[in-house]
N, C-alpha and C positions, 0 to 999 in steps of 0.2 A: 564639892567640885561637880561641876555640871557635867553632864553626860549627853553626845550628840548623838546624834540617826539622821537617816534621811530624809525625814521631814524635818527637822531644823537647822540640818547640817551648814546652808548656805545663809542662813537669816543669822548665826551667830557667830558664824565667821567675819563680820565686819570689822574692819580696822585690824589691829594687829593685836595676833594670839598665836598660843602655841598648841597643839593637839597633840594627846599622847595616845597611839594606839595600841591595842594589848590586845590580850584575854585571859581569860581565868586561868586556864592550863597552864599560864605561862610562867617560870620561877623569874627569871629578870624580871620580866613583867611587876610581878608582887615586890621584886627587891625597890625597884625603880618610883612606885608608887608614893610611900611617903617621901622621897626626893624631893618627887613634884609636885605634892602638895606644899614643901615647907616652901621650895620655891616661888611657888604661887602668892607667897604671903610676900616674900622679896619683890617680886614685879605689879606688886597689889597699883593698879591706875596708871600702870605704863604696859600690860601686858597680859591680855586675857588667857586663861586655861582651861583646857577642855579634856574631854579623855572618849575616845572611841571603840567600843569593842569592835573589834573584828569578827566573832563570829554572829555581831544582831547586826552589825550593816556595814559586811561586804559589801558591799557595792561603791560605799565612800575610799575603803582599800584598794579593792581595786582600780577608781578612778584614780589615786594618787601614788599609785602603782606600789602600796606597802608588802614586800615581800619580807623581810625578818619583821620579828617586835621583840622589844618593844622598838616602838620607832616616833619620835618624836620630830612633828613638823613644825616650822614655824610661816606664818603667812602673816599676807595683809591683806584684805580685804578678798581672799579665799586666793589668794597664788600664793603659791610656794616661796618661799624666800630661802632655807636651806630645813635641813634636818639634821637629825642624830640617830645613830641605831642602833641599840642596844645597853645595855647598862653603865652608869657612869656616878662615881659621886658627887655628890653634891658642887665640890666646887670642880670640879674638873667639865661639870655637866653644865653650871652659871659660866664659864668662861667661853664656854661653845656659842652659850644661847648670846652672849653679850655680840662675841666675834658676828655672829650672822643680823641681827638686829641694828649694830654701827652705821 
């Protein structure tokens, strides 16, 4: 799973992905993790995923105003389309991502 910052933040945001941002500290954060990996595998060429710390580039949080984590956004071509905040199982967490996506 690729990992963004602010130098590639905007270059790999094209098209539609989903960004998961976190941090280490975080205990949802770590529950939420493999979720979104398996999920990855589900939206494998309909749906790119990424994953952001928040403590190596704030600055992409703060531009996207992430105040809990984890906090999962979905975009297209770097605008928002909806998000999710906080921890979710797996299918309760695909039912979100499908609803905002539609």
């Amino acid at each position: 799973m690729e990992s963004l910052n602010s130098e590639n933040f905007d270059d790999r945001t094209k098209g539609m992905c989903i960004v998961d941002f976190w941090a280490e500290w975080c205990g949802p954060c770590k529950m939420l993790g493999p979720v979104f990996e398996q999920l990855s595998k589900d939206y494998k060429g309909k749906l790119n995923f990424f994953k952001v710390n928040t403590e190596e580039a704030s600055d992409i949080a703060e531009r996207f105003s992430v105040m809990s984590i984890p906090c999962l956004i979905v975009m297209k071509d770097g605008q928002e389309m909806g998000r999710v905040v906080g921890y979710m199982p797996k299918d309760s967490l695909k039912r979100k991502i499908d609803g905002i996506v539609k």
